[in-house]
MOPAC internal coordinates of N, CA, C and O (Angstrom, degrees):
PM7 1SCF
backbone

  N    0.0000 0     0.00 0     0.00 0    0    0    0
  C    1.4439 1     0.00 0     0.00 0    1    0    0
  C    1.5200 1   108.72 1     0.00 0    2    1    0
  O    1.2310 1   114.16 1   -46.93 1    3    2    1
  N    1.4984 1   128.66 1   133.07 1    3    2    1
  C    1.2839 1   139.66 1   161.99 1    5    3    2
  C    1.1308 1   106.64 1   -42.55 1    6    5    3
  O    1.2310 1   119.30 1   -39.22 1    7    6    5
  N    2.1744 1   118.94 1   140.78 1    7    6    5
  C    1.2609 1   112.98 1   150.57 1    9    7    6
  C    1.4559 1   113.87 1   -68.27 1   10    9    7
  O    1.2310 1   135.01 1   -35.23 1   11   10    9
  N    1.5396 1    88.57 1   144.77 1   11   10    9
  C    2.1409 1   111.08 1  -164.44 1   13   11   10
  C    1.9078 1   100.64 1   -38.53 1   14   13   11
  O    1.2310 1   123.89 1   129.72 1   15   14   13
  N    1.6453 1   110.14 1   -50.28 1   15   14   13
  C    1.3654 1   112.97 1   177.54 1   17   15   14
  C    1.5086 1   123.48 1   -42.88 1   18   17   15
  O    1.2310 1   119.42 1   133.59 1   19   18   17
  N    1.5284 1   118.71 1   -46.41 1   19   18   17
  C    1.0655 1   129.23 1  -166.02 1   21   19   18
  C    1.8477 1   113.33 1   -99.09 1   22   21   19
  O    1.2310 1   134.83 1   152.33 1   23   22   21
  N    1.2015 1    88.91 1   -27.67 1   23   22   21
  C    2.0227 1    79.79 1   162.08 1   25   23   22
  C    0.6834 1   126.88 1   -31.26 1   26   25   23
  O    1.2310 1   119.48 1   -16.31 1   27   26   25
  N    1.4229 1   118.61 1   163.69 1   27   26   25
  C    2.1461 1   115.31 1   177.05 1   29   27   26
  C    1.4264 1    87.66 1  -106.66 1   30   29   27
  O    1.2310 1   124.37 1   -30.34 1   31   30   29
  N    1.4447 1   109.22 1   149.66 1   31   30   29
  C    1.4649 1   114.07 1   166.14 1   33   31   30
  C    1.9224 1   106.68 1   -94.34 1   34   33   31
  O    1.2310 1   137.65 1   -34.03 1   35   34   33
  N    1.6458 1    83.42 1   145.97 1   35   34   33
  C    1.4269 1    88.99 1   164.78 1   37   35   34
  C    1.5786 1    93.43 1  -121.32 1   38   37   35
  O    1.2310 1   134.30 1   -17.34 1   39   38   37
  N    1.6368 1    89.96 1   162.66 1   39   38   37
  C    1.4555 1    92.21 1  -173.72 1   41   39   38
  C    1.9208 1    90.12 1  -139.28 1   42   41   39
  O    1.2310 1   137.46 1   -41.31 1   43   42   41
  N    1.4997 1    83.78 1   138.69 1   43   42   41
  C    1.5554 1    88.89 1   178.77 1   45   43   42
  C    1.5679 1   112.53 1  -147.04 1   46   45   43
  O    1.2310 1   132.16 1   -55.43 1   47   46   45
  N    1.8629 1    94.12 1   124.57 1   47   46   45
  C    1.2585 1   107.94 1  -168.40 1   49   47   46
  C    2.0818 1   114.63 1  -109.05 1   50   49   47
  O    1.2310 1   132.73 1   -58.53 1   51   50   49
  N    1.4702 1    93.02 1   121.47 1   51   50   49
  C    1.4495 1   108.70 1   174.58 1   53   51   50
  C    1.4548 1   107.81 1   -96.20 1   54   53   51
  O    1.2310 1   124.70 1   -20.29 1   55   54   53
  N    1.3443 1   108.59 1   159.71 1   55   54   53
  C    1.4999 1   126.37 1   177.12 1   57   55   54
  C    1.4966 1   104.55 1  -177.45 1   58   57   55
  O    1.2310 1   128.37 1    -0.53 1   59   58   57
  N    1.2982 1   101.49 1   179.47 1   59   58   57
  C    1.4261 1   120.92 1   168.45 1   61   59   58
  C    1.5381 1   127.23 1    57.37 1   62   61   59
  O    1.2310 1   113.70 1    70.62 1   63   62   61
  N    1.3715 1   129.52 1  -109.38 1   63   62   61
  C    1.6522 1   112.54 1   154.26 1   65   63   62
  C    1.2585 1   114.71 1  -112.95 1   66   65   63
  O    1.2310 1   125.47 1  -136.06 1   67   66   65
  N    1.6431 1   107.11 1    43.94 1   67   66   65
  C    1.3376 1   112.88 1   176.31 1   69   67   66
  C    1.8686 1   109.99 1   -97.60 1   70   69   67
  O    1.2310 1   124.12 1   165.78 1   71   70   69
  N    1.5366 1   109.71 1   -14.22 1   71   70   69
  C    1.3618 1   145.85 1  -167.21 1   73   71   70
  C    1.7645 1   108.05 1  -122.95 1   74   73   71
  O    1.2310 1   126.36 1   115.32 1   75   74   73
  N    0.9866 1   105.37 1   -64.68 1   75   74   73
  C    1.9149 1   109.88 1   170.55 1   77   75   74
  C    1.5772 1   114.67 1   -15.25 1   78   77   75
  O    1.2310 1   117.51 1   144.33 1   79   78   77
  N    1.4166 1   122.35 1   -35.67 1   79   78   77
  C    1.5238 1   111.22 1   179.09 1   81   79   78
  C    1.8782 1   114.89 1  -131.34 1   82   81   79
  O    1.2310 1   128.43 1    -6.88 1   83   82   81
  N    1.2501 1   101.36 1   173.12 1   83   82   81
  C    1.5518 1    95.89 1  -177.83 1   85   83   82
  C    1.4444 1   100.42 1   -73.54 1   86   85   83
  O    1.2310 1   123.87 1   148.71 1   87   86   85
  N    1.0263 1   110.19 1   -31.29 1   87   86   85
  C    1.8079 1   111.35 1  -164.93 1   89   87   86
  C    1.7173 1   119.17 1   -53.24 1   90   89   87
  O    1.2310 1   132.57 1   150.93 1   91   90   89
  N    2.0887 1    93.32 1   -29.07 1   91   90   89
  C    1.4578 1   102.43 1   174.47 1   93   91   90
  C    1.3334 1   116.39 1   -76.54 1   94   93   91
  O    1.2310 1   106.42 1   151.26 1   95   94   93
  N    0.8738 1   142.85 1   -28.74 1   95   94   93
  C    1.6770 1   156.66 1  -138.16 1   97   95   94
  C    2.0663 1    97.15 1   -97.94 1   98   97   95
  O    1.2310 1   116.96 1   157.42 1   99   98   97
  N    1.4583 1   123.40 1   -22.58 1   99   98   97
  C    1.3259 1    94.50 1  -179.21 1  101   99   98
  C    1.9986 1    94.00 1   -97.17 1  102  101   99
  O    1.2310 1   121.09 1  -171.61 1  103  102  101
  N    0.7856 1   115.51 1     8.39 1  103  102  101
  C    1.4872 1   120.12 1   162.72 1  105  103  102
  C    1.2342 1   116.28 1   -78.84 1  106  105  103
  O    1.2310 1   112.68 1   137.03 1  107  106  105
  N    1.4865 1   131.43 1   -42.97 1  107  106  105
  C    1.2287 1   159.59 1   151.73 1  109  107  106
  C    1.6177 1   102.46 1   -25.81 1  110  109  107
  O    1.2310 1   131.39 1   102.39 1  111  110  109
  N    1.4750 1    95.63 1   -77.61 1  111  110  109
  C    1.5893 1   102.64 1   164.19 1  113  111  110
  C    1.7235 1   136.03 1   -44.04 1  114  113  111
  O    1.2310 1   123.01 1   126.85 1  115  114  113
  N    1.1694 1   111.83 1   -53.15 1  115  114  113
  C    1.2066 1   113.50 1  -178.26 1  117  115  114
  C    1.4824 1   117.80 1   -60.38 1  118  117  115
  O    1.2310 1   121.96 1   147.01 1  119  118  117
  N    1.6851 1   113.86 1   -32.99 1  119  118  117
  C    1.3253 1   126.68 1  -165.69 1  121  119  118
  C    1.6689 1    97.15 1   -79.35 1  122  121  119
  O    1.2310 1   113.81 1   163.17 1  123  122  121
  N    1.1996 1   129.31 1   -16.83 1  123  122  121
  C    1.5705 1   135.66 1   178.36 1  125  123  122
  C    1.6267 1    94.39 1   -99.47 1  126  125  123
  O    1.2310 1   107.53 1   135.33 1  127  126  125
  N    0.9494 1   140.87 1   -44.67 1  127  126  125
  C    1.6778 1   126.40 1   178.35 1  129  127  126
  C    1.7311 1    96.99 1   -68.83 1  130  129  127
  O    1.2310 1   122.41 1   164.72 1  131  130  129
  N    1.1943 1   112.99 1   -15.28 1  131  130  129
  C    1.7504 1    86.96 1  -176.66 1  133  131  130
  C    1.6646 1   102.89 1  -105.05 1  134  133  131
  O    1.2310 1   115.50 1   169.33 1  135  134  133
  N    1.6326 1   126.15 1   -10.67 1  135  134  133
  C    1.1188 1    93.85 1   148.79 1  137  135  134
  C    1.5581 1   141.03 1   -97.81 1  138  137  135
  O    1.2310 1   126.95 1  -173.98 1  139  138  137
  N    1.5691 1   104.24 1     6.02 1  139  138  137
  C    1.4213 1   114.03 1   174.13 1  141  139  138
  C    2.1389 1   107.09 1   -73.96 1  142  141  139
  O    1.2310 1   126.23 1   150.22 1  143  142  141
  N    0.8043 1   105.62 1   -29.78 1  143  142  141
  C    1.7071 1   123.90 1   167.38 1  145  143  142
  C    1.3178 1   117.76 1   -57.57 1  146  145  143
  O    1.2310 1   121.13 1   141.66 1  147  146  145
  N    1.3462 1   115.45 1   -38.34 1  147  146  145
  C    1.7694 1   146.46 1   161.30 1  149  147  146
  C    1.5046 1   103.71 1   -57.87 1  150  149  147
  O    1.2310 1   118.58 1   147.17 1  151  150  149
  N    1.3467 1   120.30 1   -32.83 1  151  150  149
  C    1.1979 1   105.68 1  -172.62 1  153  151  150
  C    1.7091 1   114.99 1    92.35 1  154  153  151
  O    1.2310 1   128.01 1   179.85 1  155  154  153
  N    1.3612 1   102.19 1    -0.15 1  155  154  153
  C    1.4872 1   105.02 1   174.99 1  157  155  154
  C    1.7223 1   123.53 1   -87.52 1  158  157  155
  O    1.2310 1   126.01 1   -12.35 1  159  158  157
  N    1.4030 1   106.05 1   167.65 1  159  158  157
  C    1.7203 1    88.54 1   172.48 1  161  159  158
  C    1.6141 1    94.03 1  -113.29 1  162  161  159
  O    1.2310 1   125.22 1   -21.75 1  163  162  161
  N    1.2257 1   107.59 1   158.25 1  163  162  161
  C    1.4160 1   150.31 1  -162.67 1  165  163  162
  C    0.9535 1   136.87 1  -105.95 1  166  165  163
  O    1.2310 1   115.48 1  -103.42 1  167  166  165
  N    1.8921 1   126.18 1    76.58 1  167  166  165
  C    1.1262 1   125.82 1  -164.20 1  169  167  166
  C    1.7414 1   108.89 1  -108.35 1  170  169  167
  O    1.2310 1   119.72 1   -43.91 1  171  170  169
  N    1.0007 1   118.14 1   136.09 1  171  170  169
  C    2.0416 1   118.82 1  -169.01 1  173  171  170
  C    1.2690 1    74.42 1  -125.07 1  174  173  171
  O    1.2310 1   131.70 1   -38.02 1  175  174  173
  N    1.7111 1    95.02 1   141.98 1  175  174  173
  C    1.2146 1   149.72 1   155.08 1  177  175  174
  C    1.4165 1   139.60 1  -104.83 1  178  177  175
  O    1.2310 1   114.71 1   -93.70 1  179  178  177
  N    1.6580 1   127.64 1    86.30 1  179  178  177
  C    1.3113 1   101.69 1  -158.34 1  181  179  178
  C    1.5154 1    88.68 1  -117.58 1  182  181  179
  O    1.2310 1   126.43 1   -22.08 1  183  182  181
  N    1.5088 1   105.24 1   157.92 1  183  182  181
  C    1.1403 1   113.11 1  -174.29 1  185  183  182
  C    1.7627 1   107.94 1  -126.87 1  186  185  183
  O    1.2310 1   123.33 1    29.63 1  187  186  185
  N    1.1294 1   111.22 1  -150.37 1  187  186  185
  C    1.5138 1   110.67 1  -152.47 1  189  187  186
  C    2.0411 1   105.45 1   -74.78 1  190  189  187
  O    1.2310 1   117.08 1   -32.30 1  191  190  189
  N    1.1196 1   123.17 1   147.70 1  191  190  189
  C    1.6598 1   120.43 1   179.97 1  193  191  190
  C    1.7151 1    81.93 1   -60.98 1  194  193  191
  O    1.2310 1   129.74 1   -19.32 1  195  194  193
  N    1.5058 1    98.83 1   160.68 1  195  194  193
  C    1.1144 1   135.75 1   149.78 1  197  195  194
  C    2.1273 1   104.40 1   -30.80 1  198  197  195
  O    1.2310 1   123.49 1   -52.42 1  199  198  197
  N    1.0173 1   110.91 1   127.58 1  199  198  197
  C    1.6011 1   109.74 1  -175.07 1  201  199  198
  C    1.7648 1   130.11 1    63.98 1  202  201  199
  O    1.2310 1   129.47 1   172.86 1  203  202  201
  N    1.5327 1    99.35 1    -7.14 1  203  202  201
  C    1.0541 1   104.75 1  -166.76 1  205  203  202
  C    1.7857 1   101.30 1   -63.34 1  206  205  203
  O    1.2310 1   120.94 1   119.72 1  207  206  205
  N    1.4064 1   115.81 1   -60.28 1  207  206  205
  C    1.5344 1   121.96 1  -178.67 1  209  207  206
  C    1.4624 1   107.92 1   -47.03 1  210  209  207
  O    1.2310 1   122.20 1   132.02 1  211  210  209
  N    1.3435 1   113.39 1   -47.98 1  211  210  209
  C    1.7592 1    89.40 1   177.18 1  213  211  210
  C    1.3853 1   117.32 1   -57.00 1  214  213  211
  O    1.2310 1   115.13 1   147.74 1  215  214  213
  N    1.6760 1   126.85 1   -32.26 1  215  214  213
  C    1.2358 1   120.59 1  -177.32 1  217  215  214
  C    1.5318 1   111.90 1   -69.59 1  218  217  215
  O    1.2310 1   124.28 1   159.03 1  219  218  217
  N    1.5137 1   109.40 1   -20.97 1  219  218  217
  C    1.3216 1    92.66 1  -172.08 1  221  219  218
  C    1.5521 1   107.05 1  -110.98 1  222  221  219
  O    1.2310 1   114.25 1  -136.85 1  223  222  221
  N    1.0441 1   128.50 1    43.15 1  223  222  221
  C    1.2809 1   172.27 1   109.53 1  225  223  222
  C    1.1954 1   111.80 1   -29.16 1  226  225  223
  O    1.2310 1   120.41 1    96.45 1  227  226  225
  N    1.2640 1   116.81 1   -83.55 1  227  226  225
  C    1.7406 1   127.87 1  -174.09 1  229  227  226
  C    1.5240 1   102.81 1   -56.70 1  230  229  227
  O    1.2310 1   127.69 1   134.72 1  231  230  229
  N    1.6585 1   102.81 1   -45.28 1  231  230  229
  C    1.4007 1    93.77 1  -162.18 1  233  231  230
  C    2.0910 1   119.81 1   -75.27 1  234  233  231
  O    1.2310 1   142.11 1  -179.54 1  235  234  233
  N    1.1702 1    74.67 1     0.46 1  235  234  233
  C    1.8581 1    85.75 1   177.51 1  237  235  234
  C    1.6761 1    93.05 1   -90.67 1  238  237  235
  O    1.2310 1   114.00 1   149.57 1  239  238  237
  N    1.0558 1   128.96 1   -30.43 1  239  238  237
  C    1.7135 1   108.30 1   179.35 1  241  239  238
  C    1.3790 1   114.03 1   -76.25 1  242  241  239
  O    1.2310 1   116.84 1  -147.40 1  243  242  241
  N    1.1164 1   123.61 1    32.60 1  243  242  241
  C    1.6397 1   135.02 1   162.18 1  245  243  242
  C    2.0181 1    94.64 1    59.75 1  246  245  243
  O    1.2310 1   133.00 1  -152.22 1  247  246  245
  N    0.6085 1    92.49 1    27.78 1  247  246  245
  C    1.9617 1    92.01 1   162.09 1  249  247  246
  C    1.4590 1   103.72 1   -33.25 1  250  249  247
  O    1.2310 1   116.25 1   -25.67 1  251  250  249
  N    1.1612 1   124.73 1   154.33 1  251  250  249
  C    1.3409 1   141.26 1   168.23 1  253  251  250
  C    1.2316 1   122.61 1   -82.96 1  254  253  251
  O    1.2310 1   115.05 1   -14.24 1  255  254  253
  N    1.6288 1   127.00 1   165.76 1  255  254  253
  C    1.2885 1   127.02 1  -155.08 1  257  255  254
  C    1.4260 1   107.54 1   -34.80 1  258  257  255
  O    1.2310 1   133.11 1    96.54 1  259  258  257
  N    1.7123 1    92.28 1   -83.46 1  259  258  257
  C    1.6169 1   104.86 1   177.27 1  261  259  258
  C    1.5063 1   129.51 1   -28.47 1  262  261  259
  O    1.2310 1   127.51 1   143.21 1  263  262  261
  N    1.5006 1   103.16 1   -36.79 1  263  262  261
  C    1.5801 1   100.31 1  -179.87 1  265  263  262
  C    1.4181 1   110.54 1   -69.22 1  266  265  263
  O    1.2310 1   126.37 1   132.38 1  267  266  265
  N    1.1459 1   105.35 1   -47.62 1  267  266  265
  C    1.8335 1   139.44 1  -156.79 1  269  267  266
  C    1.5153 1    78.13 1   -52.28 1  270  269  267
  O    1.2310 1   105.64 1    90.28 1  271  270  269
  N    1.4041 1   144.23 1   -89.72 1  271  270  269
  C    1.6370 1   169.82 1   166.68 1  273  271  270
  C    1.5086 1   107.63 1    -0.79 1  274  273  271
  O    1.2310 1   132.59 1   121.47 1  275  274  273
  N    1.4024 1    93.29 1   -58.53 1  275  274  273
  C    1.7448 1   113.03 1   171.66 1  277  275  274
  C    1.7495 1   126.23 1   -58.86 1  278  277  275
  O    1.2310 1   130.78 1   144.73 1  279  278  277
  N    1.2457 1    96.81 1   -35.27 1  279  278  277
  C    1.6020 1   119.35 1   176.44 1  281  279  278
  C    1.1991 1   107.37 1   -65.34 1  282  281  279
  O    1.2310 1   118.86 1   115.84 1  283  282  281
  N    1.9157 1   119.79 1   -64.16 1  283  282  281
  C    1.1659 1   140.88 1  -171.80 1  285  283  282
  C    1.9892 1   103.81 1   -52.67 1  286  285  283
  O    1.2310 1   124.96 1   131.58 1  287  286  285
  N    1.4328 1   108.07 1   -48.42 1  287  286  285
  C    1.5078 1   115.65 1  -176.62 1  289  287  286
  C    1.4932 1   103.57 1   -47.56 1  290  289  287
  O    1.2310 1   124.06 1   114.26 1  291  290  289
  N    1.5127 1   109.82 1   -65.74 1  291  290  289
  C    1.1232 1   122.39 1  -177.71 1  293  291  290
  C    1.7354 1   123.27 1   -33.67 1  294  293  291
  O    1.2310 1   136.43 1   119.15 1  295  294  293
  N    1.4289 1    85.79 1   -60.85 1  295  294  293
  C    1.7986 1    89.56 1   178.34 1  297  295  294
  C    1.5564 1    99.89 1   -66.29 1  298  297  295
  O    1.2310 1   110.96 1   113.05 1  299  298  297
  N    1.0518 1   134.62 1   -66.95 1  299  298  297
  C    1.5190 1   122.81 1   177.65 1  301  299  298
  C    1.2579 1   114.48 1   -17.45 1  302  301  299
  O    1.2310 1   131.77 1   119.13 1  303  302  301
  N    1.3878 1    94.88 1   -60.87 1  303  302  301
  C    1.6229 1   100.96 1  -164.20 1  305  303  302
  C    1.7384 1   121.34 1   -55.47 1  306  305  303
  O    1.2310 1   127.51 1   146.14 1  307  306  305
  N    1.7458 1   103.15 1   -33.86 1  307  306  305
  C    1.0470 1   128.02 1  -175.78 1  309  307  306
  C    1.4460 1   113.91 1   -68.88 1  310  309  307
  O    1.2310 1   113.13 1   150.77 1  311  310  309
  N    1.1673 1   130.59 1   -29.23 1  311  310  309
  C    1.3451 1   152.56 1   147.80 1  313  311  310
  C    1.6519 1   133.11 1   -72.95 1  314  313  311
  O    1.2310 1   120.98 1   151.60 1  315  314  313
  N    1.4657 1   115.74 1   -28.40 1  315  314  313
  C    1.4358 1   105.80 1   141.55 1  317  315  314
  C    1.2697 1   132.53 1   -69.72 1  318  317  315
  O    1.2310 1   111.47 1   164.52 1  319  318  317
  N    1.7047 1   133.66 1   -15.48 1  319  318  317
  C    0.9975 1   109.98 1  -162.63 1  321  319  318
  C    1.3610 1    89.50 1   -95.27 1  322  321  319
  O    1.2310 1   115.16 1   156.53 1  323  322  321
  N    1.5558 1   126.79 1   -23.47 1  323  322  321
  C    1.7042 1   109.49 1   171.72 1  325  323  322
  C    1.3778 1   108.45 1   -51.28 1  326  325  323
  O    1.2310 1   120.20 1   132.18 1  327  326  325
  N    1.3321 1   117.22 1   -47.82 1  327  326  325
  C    1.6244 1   103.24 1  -179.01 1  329  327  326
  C    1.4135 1   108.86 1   -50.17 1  330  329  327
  O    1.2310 1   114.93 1   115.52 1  331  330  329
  N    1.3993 1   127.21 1   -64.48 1  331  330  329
  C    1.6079 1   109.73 1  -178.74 1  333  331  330
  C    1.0307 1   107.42 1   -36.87 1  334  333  331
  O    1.2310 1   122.40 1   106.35 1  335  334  333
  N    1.5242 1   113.01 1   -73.65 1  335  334  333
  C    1.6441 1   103.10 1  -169.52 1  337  335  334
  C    1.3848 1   130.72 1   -13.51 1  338  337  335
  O    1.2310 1   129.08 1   115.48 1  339  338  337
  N    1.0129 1   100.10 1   -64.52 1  339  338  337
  C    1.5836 1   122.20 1   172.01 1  341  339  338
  C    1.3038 1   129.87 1   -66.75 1  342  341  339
  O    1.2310 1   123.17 1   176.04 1  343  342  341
  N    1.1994 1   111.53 1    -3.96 1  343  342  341
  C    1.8583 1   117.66 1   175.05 1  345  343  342
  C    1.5647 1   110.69 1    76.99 1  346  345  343
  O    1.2310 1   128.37 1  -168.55 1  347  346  345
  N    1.1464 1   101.48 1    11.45 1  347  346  345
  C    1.9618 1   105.26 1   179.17 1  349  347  346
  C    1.6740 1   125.61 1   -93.39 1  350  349  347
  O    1.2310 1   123.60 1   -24.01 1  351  350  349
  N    1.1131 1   110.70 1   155.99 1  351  350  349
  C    1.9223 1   100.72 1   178.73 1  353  351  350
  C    1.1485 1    87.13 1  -112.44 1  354  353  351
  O    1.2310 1   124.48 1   -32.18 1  355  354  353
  N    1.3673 1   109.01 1   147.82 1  355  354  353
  C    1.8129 1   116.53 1   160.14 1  357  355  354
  C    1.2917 1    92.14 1   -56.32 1  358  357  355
  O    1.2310 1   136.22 1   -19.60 1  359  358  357
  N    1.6602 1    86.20 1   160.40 1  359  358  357
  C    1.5468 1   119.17 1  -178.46 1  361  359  358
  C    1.4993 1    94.78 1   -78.30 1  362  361  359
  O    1.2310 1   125.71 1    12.90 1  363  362  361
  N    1.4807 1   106.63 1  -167.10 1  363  362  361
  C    1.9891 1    99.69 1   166.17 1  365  363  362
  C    1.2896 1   107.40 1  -120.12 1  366  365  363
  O    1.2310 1   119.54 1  -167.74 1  367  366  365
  N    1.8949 1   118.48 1    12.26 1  367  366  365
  C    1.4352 1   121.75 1   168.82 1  369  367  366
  C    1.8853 1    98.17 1   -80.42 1  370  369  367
  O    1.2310 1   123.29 1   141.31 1  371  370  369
  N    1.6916 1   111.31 1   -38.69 1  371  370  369
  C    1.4676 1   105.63 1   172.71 1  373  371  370
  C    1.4192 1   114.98 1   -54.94 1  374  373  371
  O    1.2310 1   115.79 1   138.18 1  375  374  373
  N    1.1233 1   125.61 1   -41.82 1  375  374  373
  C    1.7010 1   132.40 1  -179.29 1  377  375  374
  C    1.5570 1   122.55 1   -66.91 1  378  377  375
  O    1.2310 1   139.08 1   148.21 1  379  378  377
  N    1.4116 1    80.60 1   -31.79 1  379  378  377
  C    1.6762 1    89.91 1   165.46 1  381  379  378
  C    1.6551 1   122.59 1   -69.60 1  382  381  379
  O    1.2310 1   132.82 1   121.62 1  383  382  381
  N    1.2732 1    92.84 1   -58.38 1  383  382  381
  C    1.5093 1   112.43 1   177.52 1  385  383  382
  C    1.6561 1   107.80 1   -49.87 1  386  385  383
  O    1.2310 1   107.79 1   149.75 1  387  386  385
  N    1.3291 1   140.40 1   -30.25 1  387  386  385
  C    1.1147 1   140.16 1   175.18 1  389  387  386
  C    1.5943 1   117.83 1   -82.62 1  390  389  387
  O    1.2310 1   128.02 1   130.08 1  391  390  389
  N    1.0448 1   102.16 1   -49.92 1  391  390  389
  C    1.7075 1   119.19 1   170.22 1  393  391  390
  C    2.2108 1    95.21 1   -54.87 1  394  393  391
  O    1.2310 1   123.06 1   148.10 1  395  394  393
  N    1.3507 1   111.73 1   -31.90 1  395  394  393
  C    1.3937 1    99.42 1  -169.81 1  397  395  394
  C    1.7592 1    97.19 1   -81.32 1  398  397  395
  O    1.2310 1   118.11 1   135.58 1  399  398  397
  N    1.4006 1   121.21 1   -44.42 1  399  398  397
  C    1.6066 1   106.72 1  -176.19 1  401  399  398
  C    1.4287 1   102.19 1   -74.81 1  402  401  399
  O    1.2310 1   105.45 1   176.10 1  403  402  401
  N    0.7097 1   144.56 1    -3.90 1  403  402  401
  C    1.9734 1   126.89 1   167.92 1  405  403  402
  C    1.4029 1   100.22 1   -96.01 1  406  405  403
  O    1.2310 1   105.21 1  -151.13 1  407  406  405
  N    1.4802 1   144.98 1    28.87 1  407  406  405
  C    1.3806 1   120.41 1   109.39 1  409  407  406
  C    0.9703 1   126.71 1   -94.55 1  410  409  407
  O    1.2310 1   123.90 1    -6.30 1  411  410  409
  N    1.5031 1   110.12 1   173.70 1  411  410  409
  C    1.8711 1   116.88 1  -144.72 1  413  411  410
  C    1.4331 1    89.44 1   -86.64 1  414  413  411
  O    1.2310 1   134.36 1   -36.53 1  415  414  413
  N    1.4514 1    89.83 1   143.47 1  415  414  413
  C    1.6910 1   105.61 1   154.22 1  417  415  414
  C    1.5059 1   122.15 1   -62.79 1  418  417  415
  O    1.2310 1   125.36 1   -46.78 1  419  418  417
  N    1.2052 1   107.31 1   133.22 1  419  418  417
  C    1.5839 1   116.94 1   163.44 1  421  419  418
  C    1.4313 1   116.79 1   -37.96 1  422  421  419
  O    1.2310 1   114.78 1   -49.42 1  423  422  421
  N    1.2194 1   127.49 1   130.58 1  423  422  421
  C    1.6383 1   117.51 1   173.15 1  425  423  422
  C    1.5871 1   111.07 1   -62.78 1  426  425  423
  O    1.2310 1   117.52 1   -49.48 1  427  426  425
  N    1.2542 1   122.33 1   130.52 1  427  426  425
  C    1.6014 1   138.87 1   151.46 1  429  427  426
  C    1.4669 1   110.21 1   -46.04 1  430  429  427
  O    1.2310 1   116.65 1   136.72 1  431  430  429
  N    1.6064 1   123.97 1   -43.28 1  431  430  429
  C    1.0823 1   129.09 1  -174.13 1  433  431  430
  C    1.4387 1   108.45 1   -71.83 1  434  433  431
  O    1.2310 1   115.37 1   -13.54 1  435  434  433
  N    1.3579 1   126.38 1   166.46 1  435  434  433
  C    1.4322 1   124.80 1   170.43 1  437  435  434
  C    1.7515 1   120.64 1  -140.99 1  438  437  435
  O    1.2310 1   120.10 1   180.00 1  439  438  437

């Protein structure tokens, strides 16, 4: 095995419905135990769930309350059920972070 300093890193980036369910994630796993076994170091990359970018998409075209609310549920929602999936509780930086986008944005206008 390489000293940790001198390893090569691999870096491996998930997203999309490669991340979206629990079912993906012990694949996820195995592919990081076989390059930590390699002797490599190990950098993960995860990127947005499956649908997440289109929602956050919409939510950059300044949608209105109702939409704006609806969007926000969604992604929540879309992100708790991986936590079930997975047997995990949000943290209370996740709870925070949600409680922080459902207050209103400052107006752009002046």
């Amino acid at each position: 095995m390489n000293n940790q300093g001198s390893a090569p890193w691999v870096v491996m980036k998930f997203g999309g419905s490669s991340v979206s369910s629990a079912e993906c994630w012990p694949a996820i796993c195995e592919q990081t135990r076989q390059n930590l076994a390699e002797g490599n170091r190990v950098m993960i990359v995860v990127s947005a769930l499956a649908g997440t970018t289109d929602l956050l998409t919409r939510l950059s075209k300044g949608p209105g309350k109702q939409e704006r609310d609806g969007i926000l549920e969604q992604l929540q929602e879309k992100h708790l059920q991986l936590h079930n999936a997975l047997a995990l509780a949000p943290s209370a930086e996740f709870v925070d972070c949600w409680e922080g986008l459902r207050k209103p944005f400052p107006s752009a206008k002046q």
